[in-house]
VEXTOR-601405 format. One line per field, with one value per residue (C-alpha): x, y, z; residue in one letter. Coordinates in Angstrom, 2 decimals. Example, Ala and Ser with C-alpha at 12.3 -4.5 7.8 and 13.67 -1.06 7.14 Angstrom:
<rs>
c1 12.30	13.67
c2 -4.50	-1.06
c3 7.80	7.14
r A	S
</rs>
This chain:
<rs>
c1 17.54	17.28	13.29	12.95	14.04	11.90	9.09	10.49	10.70	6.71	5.51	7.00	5.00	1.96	3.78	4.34	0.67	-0.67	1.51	0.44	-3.09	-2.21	-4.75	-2.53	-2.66	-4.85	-3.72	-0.22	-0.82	-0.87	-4.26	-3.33	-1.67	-3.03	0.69	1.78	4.28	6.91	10.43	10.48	9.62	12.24	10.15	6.93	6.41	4.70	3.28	0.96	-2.48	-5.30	-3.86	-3.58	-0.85	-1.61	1.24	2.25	4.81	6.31	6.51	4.45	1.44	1.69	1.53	-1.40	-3.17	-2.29	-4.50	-7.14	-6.83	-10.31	-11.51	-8.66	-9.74	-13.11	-11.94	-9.83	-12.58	-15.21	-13.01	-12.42	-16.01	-16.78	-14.63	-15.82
c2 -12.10	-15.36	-15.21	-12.60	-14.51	-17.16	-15.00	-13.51	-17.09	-17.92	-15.04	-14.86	-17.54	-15.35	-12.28	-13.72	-15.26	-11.47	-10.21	-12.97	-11.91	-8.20	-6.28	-5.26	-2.07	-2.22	0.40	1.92	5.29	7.04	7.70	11.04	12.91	10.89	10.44	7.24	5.61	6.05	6.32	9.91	10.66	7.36	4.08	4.44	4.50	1.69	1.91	-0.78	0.53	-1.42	-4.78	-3.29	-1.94	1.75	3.18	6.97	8.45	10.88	11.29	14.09	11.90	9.65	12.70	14.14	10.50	9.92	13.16	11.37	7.86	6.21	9.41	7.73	4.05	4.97	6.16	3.25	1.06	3.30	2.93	-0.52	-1.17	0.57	-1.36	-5.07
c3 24.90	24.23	24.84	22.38	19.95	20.46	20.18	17.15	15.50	16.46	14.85	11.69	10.02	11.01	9.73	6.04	6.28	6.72	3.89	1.37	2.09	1.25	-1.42	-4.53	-5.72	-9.23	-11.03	-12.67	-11.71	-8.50	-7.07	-5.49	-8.33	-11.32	-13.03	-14.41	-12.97	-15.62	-13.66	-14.26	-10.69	-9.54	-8.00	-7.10	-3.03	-1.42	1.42	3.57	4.78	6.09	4.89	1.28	-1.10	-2.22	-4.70	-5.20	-7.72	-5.01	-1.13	-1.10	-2.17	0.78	2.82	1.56	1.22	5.06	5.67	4.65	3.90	3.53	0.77	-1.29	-0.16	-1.44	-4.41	-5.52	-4.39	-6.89	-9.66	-9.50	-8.94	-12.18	-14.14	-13.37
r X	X	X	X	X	X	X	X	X	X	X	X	X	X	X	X	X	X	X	X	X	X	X	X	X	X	X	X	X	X	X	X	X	X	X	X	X	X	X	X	X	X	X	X	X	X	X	X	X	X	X	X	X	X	X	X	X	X	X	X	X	X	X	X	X	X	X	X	X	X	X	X	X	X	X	X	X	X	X	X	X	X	X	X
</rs>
């Protein structure tokens, strides 16, 4: 037990380090559905993919983003291309 814990302790500094080098999500509006995150639907889900944020205003729009992830990648990367 006792080792695990050590190991626990050494990688938690490289833990944080990945999360502070996360990509935030760029927009206020779920990329699956289009709807603004208003509260309507509750909290937006958050989930981590690729070392980057991607938000959703329900759970059903993680599923359907999870069958096919990079499409939605693409098309987050697309529109923030177009806006720089």
């Amino acid at each position: 037990m006792k080792i695990k814990l050590t190991a626990c302790s050494l990688l938690m500094p490289f833990l944080s380090l990945a999360d502070s080098n996360k990509i935030p999500y760029p927009f206020t509006y779920c990329i699956v559905s289009g709807e603004r995150f208003s509260g309507i639907m509750g909290e937006p889900v958050m989930i981590d993919y690729k070392n980057r944020e991607v938000k959703f205003c329900c759970k059903g729009c993680v599923k359907e983003y999870y069958a096919n992830p990079e499409f939605f990648l693409r098309k987050i990367d697309a529109i923030v291309s177009d806006t720089q």
